[in-house]
Structure formats: C-alpha cells, structure tokens
PQR file with spaces between the fields and no chain letter, atoms N, CA, C, O and H, PARSE charges and radii, in Angstrom:
ATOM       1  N    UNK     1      31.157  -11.580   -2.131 -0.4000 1.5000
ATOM       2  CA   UNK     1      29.786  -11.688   -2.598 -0.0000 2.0000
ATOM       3  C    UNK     1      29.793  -12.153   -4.053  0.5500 1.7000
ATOM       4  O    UNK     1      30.532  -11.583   -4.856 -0.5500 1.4000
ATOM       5  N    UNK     2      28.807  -13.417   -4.525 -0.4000 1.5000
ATOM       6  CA   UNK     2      28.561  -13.727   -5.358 -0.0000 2.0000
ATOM       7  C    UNK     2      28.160  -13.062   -6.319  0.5500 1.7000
ATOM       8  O    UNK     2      27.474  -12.220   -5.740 -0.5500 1.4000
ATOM       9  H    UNK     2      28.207  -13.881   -3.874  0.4000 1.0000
ATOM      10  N    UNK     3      28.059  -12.698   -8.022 -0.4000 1.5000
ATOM      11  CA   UNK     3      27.543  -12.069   -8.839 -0.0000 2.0000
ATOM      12  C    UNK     3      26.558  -13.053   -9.298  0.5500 1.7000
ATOM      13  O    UNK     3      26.977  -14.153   -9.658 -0.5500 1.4000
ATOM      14  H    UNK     3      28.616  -13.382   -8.492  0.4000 1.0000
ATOM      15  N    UNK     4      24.568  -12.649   -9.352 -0.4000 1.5000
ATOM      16  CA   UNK     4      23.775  -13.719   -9.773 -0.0000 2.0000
ATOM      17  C    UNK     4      23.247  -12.998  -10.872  0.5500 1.7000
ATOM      18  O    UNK     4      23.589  -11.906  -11.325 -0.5500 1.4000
ATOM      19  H    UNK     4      24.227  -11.755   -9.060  0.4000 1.0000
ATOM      20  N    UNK     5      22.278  -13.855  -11.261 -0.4000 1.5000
ATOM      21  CA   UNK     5      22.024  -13.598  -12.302 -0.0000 2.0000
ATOM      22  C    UNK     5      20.237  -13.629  -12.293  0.5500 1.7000
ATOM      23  O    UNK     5      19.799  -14.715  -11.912 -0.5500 1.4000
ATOM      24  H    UNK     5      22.001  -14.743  -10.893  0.4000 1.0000
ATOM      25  N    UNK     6      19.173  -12.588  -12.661 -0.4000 1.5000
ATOM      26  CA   UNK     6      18.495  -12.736  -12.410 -0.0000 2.0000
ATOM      27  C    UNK     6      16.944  -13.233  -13.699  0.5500 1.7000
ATOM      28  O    UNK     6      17.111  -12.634  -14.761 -0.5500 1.4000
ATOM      29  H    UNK     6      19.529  -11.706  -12.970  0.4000 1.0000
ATOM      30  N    UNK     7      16.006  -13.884  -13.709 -0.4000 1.5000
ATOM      31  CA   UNK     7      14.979  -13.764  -14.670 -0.0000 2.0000
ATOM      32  C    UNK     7      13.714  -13.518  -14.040  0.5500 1.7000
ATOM      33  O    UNK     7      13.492  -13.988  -12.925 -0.5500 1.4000
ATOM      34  H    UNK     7      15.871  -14.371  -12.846  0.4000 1.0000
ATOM      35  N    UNK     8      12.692  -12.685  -14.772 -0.4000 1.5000
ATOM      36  CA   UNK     8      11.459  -11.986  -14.816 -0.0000 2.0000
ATOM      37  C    UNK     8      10.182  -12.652  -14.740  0.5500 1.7000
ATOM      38  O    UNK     8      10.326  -12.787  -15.955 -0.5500 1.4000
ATOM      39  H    UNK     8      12.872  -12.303  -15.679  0.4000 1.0000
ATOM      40  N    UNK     9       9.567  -12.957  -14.606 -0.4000 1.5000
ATOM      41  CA   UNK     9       8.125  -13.442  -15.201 -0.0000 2.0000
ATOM      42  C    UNK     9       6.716  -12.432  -14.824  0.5500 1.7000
ATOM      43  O    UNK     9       6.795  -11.655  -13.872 -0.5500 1.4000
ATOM      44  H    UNK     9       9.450  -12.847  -13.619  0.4000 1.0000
ATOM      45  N    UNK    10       6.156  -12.471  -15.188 -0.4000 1.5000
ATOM      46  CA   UNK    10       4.792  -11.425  -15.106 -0.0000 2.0000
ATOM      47  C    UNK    10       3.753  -12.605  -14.301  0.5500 1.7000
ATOM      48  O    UNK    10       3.577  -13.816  -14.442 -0.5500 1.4000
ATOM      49  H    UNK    10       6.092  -13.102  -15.961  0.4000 1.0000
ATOM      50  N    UNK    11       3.278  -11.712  -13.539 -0.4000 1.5000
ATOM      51  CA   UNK    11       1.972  -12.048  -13.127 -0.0000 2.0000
ATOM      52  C    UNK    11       0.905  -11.107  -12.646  0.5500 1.7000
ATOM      53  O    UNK    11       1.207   -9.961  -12.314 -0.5500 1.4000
ATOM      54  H    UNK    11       3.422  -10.729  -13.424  0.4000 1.0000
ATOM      55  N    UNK    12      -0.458  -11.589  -12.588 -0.4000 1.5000
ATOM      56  CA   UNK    12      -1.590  -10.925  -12.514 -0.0000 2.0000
ATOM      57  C    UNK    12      -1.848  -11.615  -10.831  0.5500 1.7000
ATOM      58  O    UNK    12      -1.775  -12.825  -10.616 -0.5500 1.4000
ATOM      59  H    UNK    12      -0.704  -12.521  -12.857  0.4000 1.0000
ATOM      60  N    UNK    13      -2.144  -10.607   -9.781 -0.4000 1.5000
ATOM      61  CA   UNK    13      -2.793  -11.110   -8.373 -0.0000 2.0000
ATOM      62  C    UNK    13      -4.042   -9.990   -8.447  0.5500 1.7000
ATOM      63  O    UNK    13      -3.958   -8.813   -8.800 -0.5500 1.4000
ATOM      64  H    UNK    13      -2.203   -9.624   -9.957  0.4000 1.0000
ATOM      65  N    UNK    14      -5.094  -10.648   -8.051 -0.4000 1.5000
ATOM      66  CA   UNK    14      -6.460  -10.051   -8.011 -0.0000 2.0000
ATOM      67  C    UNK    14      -6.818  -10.019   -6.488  0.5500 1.7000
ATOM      68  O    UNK    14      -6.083  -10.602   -5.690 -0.5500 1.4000
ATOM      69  H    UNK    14      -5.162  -11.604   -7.765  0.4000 1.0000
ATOM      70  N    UNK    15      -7.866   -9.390   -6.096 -0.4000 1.5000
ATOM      71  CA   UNK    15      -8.104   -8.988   -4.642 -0.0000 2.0000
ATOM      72  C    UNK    15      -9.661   -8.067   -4.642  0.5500 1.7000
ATOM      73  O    UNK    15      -9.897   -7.106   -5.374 -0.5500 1.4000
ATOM      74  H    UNK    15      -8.463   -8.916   -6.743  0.4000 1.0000
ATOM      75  N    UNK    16     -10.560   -8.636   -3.659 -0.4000 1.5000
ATOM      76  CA   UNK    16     -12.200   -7.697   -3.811 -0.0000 2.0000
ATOM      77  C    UNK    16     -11.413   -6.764   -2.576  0.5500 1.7000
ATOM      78  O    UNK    16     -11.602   -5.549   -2.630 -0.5500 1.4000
ATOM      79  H    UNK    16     -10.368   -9.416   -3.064  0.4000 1.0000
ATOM      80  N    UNK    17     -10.816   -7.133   -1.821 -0.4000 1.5000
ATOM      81  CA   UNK    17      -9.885   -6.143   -0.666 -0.0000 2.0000
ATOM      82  C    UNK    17      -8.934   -4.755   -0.546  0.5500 1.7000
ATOM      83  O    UNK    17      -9.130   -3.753    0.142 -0.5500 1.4000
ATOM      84  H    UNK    17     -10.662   -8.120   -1.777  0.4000 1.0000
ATOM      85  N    UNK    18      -7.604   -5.137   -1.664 -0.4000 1.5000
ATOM      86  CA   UNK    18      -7.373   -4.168   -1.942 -0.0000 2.0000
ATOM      87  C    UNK    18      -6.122   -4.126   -3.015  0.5500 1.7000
ATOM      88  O    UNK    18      -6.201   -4.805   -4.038 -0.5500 1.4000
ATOM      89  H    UNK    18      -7.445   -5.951   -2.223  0.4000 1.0000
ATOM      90  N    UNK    19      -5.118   -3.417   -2.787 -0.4000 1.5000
ATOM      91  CA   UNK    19      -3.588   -3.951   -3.598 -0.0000 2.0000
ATOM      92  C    UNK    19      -2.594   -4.133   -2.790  0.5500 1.7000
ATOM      93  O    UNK    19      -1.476   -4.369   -3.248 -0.5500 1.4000
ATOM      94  H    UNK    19      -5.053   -2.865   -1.956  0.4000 1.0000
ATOM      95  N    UNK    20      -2.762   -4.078   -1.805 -0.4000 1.5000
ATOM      96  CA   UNK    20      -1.928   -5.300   -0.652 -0.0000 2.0000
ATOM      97  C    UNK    20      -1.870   -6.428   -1.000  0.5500 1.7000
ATOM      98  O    UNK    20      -0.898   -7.032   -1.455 -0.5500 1.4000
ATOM      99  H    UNK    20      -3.670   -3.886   -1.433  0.4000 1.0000
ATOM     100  N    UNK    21      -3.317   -6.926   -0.734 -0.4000 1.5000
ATOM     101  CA   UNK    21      -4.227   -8.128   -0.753 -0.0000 2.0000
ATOM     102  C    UNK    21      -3.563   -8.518   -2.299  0.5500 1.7000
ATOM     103  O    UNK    21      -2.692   -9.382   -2.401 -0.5500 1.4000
ATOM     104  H    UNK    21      -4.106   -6.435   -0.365  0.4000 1.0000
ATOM     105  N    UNK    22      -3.914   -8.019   -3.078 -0.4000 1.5000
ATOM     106  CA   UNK    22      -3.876   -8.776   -4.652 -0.0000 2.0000
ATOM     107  C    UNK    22      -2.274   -8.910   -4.899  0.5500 1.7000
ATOM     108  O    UNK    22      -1.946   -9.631   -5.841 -0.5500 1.4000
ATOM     109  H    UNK    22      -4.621   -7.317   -2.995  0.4000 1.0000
ATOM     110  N    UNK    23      -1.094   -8.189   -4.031 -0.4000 1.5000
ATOM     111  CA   UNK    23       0.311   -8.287   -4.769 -0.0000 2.0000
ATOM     112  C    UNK    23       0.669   -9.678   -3.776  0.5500 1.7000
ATOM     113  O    UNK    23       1.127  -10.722   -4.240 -0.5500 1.4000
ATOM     114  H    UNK    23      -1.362   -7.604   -3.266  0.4000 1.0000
ATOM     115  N    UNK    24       0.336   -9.435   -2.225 -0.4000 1.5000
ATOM     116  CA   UNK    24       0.342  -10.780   -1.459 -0.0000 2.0000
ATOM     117  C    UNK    24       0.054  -12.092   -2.366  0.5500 1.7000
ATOM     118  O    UNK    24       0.682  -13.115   -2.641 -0.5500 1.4000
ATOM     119  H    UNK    24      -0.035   -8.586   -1.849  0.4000 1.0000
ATOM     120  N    UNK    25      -0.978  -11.647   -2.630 -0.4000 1.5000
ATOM     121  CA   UNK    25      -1.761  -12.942   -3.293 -0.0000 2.0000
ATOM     122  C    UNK    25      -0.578  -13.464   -4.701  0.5500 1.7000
ATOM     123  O    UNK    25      -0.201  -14.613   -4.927 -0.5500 1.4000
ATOM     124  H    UNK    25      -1.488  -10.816   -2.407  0.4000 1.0000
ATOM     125  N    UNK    26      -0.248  -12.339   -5.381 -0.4000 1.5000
ATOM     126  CA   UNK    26       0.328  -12.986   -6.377 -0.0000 2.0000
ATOM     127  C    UNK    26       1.394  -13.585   -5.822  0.5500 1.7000
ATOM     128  O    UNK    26       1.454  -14.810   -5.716 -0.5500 1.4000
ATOM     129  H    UNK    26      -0.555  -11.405   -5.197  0.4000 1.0000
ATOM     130  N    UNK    27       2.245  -12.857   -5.455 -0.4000 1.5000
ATOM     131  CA   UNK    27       3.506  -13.280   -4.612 -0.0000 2.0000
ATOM     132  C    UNK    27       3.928  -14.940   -4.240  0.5500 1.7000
ATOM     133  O    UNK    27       4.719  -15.829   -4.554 -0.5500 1.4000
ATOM     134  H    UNK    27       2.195  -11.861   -5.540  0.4000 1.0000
ATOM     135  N    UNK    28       2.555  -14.571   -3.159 -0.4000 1.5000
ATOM     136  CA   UNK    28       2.455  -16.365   -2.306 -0.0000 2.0000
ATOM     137  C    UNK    28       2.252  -17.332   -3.374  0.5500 1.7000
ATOM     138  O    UNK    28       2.921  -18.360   -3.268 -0.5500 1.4000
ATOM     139  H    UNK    28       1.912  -13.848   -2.904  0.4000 1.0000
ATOM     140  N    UNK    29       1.291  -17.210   -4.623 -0.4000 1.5000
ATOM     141  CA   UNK    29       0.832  -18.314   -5.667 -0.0000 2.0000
ATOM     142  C    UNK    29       2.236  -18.259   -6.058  0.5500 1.7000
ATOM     143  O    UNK    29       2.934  -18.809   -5.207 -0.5500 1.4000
ATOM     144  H    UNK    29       0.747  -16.376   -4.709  0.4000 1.0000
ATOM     145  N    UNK    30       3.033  -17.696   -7.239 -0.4000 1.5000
ATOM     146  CA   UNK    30       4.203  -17.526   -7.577 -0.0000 2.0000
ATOM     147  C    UNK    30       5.319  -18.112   -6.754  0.5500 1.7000
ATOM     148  O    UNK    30       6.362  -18.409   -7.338 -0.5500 1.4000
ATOM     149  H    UNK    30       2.466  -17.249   -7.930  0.4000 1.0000
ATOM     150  N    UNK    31       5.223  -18.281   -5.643 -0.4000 1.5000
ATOM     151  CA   UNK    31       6.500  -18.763   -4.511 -0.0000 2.0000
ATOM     152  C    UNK    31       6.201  -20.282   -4.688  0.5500 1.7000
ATOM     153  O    UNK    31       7.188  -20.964   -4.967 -0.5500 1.4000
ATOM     154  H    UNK    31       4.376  -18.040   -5.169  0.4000 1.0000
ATOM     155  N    UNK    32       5.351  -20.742   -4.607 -0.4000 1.5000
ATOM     156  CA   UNK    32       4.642  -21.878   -4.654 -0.0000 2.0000
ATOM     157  C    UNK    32       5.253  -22.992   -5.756  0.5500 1.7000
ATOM     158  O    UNK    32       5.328  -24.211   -5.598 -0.5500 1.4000
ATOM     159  H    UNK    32       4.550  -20.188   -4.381  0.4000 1.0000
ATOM     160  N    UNK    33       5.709  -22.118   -7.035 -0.4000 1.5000
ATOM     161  CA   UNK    33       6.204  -22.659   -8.252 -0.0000 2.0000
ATOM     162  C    UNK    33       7.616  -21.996   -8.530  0.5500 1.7000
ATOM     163  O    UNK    33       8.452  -22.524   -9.262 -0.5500 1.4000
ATOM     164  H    UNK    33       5.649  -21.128   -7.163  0.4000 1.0000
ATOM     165  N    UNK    34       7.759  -21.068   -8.027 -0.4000 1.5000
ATOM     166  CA   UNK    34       8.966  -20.214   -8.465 -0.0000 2.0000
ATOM     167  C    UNK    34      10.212  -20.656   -6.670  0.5500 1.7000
ATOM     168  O    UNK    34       9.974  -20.571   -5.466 -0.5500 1.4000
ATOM     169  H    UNK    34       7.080  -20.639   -7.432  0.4000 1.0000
ATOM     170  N    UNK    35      11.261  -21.029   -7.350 -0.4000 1.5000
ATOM     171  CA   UNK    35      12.319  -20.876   -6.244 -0.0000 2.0000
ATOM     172  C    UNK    35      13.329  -19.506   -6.245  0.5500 1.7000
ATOM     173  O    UNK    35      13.809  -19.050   -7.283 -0.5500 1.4000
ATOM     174  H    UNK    35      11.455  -21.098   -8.329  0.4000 1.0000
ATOM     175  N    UNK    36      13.618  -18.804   -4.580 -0.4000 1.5000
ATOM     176  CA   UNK    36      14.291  -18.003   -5.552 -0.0000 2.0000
ATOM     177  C    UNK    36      13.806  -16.424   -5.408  0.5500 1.7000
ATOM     178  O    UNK    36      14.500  -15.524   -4.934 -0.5500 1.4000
ATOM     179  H    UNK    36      13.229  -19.175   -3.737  0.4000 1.0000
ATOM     180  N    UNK    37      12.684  -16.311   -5.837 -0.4000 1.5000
ATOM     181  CA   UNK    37      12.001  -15.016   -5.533 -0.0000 2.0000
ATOM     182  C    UNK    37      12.426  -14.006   -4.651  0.5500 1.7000
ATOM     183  O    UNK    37      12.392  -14.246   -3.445 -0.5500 1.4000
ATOM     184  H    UNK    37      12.120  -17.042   -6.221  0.4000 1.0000
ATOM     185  N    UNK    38      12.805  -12.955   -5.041 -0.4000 1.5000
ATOM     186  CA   UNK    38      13.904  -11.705   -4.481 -0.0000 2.0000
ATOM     187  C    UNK    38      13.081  -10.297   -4.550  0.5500 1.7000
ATOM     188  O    UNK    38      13.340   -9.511   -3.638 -0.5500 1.4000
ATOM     189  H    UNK    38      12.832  -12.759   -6.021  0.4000 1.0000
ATOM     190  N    UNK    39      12.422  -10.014   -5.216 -0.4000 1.5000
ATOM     191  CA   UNK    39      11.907   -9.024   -5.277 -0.0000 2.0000
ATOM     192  C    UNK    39      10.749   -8.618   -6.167  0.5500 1.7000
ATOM     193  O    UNK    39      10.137   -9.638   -6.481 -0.5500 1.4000
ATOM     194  H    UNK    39      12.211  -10.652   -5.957  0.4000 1.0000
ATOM     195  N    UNK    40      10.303   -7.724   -6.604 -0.4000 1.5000
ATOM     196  CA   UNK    40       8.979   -7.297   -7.433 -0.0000 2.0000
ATOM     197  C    UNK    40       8.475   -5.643   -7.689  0.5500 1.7000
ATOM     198  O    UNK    40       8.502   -4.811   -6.782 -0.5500 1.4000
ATOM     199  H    UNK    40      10.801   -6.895   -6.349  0.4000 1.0000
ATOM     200  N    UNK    41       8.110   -5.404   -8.807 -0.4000 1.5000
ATOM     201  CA   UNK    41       7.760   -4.436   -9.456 -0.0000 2.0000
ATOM     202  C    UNK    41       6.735   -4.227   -9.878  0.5500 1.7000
ATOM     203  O    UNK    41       6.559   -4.821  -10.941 -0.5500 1.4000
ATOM     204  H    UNK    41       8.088   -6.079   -9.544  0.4000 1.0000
ATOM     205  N    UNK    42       5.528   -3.362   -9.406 -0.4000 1.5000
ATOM     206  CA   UNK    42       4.386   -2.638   -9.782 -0.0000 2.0000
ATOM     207  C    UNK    42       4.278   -2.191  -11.056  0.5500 1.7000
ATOM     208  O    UNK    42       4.568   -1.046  -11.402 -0.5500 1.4000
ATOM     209  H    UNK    42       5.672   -2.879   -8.542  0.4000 1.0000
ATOM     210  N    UNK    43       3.721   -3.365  -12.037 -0.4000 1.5000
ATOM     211  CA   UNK    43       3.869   -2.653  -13.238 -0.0000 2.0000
ATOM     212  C    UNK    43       2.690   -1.664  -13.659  0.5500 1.7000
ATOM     213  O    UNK    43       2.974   -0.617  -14.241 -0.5500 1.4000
ATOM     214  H    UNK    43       3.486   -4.296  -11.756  0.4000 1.0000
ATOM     215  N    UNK    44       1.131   -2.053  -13.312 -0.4000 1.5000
ATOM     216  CA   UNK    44       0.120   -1.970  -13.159 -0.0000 2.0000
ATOM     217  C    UNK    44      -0.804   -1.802  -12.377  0.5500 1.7000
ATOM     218  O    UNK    44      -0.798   -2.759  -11.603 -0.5500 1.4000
ATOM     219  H    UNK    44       0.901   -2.904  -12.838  0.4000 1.0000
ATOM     220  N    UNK    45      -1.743   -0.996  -12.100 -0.4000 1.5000
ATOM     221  CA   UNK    45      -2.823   -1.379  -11.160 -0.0000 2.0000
ATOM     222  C    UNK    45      -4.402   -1.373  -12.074  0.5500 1.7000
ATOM     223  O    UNK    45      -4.404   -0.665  -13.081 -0.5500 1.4000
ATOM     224  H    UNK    45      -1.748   -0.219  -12.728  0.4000 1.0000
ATOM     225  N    UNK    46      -5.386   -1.947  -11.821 -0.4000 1.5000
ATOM     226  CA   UNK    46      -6.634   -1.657  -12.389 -0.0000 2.0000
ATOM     227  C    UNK    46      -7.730   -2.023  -11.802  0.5500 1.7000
ATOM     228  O    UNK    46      -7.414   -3.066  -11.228 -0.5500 1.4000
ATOM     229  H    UNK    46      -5.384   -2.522  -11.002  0.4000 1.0000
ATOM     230  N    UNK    47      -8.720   -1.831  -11.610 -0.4000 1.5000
ATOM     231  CA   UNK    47     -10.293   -2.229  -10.495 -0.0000 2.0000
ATOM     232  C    UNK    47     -11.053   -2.597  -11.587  0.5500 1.7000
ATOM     233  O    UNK    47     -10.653   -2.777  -12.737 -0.5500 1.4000
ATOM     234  H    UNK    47      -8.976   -0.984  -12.076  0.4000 1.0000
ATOM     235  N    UNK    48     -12.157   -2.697  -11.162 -0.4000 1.5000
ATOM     236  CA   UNK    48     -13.789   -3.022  -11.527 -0.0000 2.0000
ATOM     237  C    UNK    48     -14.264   -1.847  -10.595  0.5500 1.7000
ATOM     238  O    UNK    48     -13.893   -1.516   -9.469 -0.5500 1.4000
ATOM     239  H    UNK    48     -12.482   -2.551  -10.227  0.4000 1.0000
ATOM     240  N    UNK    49     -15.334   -1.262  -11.554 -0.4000 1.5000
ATOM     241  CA   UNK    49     -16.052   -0.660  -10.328 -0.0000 2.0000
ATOM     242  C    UNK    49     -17.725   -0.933  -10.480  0.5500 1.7000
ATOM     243  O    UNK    49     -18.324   -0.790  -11.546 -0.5500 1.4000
ATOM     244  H    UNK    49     -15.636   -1.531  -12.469  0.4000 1.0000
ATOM     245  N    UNK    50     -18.026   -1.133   -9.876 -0.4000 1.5000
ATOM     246  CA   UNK    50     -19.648   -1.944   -9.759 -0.0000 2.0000
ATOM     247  C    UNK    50     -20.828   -0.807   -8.587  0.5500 1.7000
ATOM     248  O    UNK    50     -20.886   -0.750   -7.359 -0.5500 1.4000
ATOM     249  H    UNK    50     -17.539   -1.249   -9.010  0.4000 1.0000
ATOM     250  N    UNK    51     -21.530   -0.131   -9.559 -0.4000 1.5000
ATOM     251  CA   UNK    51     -22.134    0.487   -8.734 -0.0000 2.0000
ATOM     252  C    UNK    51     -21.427    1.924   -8.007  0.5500 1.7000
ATOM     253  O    UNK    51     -21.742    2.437   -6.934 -0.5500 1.4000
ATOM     254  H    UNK    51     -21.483   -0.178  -10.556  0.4000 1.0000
ATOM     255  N    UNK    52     -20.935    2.129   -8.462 -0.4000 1.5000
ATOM     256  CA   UNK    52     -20.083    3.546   -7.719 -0.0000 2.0000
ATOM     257  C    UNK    52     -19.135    3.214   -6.755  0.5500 1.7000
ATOM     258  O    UNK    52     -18.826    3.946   -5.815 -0.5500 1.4000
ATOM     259  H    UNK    52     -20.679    1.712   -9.334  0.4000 1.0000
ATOM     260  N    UNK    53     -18.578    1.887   -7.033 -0.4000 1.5000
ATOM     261  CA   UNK    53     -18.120    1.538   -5.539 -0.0000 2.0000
ATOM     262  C    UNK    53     -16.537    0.813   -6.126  0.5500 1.7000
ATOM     263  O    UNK    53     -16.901    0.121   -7.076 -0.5500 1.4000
ATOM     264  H    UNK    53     -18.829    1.292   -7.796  0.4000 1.0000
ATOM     265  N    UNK    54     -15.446    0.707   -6.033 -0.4000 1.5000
ATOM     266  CA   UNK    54     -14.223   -0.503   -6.308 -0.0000 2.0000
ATOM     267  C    UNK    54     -14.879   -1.702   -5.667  0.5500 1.7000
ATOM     268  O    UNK    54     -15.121   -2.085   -4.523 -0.5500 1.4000
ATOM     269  H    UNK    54     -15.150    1.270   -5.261  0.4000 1.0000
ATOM     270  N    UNK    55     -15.084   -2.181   -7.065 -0.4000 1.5000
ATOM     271  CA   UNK    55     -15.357   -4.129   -6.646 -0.0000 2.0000
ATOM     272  C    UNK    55     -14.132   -4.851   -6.733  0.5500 1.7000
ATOM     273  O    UNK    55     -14.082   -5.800   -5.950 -0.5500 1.4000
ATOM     274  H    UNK    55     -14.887   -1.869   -7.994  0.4000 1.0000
ATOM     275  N    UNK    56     -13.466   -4.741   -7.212 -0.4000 1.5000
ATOM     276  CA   UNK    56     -12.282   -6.000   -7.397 -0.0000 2.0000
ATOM     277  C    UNK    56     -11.052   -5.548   -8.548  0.5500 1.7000
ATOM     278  O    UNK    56     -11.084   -5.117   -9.701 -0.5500 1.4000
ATOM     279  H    UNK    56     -13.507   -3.970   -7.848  0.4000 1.0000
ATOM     280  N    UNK    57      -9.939   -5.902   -7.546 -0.4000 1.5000
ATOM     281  CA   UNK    57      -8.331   -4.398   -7.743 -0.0000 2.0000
ATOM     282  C    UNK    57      -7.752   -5.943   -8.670  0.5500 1.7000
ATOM     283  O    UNK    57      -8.043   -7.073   -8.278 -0.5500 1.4000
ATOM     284  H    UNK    57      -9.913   -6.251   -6.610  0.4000 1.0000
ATOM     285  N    UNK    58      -7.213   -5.767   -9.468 -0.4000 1.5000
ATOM     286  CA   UNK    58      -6.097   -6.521   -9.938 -0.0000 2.0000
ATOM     287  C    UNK    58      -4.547   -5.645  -10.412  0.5500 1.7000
ATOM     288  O    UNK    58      -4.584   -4.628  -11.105 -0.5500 1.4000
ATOM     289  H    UNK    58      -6.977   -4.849   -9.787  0.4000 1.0000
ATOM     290  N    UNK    59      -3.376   -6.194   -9.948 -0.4000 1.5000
ATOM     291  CA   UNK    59      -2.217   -5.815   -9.760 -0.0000 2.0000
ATOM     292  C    UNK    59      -1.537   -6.785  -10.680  0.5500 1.7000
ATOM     293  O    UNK    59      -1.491   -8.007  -10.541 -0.5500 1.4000
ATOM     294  H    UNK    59      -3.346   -7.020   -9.386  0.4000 1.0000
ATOM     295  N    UNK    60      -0.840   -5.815  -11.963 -0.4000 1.5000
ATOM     296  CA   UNK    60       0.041   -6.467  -12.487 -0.0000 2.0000
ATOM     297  C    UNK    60       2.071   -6.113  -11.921  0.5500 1.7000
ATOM     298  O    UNK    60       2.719   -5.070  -11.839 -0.5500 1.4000
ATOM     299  H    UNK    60      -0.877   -4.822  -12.076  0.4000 1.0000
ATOM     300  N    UNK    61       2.483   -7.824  -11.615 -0.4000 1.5000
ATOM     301  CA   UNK    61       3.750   -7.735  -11.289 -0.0000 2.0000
ATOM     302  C    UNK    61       4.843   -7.884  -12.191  0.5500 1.7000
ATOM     303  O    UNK    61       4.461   -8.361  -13.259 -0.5500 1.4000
ATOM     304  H    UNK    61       1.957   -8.672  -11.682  0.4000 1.0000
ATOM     305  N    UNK    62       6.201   -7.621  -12.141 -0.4000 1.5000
ATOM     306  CA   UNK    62       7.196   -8.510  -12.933 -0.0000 2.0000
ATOM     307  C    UNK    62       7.870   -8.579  -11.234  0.5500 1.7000
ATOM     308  O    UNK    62       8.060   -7.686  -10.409 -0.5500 1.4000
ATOM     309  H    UNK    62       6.510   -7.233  -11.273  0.4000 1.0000
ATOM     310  N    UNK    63       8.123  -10.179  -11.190 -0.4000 1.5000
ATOM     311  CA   UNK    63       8.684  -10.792  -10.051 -0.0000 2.0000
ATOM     312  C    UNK    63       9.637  -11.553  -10.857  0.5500 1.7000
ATOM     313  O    UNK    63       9.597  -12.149  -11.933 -0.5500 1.4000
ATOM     314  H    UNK    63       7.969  -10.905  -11.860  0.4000 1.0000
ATOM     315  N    UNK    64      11.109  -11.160   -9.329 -0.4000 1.5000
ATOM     316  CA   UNK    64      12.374  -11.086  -10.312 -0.0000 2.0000
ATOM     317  C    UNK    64      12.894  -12.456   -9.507  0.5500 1.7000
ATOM     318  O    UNK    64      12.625  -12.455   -8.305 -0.5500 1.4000
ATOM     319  H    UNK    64      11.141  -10.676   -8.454  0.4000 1.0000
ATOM     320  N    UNK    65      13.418  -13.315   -9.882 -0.4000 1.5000
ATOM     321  CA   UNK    65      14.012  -14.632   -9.160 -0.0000 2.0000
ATOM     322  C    UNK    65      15.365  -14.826   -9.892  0.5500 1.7000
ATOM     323  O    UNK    65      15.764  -14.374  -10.965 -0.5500 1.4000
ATOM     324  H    UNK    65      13.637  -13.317  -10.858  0.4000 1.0000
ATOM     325  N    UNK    66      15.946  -15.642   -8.975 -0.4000 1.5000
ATOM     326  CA   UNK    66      17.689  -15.685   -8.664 -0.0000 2.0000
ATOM     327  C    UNK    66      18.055  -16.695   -9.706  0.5500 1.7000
ATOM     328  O    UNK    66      17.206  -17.394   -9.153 -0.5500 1.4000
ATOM     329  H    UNK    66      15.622  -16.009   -8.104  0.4000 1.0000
ATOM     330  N    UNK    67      18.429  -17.328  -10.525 -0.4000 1.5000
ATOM     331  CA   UNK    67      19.030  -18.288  -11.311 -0.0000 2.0000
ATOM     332  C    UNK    67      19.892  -19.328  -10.534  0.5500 1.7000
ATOM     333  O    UNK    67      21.077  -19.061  -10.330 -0.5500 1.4000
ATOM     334  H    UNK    67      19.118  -16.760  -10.974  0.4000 1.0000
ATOM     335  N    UNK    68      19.531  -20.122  -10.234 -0.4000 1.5000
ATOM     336  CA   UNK    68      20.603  -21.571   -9.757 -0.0000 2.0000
ATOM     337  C    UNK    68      21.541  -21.316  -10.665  0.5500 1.7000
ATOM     338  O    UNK    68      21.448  -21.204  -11.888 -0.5500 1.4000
ATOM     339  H    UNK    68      18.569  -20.339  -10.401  0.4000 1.0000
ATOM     340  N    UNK    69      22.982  -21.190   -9.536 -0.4000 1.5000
ATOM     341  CA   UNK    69      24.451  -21.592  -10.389 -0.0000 2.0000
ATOM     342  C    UNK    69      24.407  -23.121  -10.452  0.5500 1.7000
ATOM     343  O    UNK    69      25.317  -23.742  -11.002 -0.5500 1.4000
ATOM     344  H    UNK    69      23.058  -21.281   -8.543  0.4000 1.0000
C-alpha cells in the first residue's frame, strides 16, 4: 500500500430540507472541481429559523482529497 498525501479545503452546502441534503449538496458541487475526494468532516451546522419553524440548514465541511503522485 501506497503512502498519500492528503489536502483540505472548506466548504459551505446549504439545504431548505435538511443536513443530509446540504452535506450531499456540498459534496456533489465540490466533486465536480475537486479530483480525488476521500472523505469529510462536520465542522459546523447552522439554520435560519423563520417563523418558529427551520427554514434553511447550512453545513460547514473540511473535505479531504488525495494529492496526485
């Protein structure tokens, strides 16, 4: 087994649904630009609440990707 090497980047995924919905969401945008992508860490969670009710969850990530040898 290879020894890799890994780097971080932060992102914000938002969701009116839930924090499934909003880490999916970041994830898939992030894959899109990022090669590589291995795993991820809940750094954050935070809502809106509108009316007595959760309007809209945003989830902060650090998503960890593999370094090309």
């Amino acid at each position: 087994m290879a020894n890799h090497v890994y780097r971080l980047t932060e992102v914000v995924g938002s969701s009116p649904t839930g924090i499934d919905d909003a880490i999916r969401t970041a994830i898939g945008k992030a894959s899109q630009t990022i090669r590589h992508v291995e795993w991820f860490e809940v750094q954050e969670v935070r809502g809106q609440v509108v009316d007595g009710d959760v309007a809209h969850v945003q989830v902060t990530l650090k998503i960890g990707f593999r370094v090309e040898d």
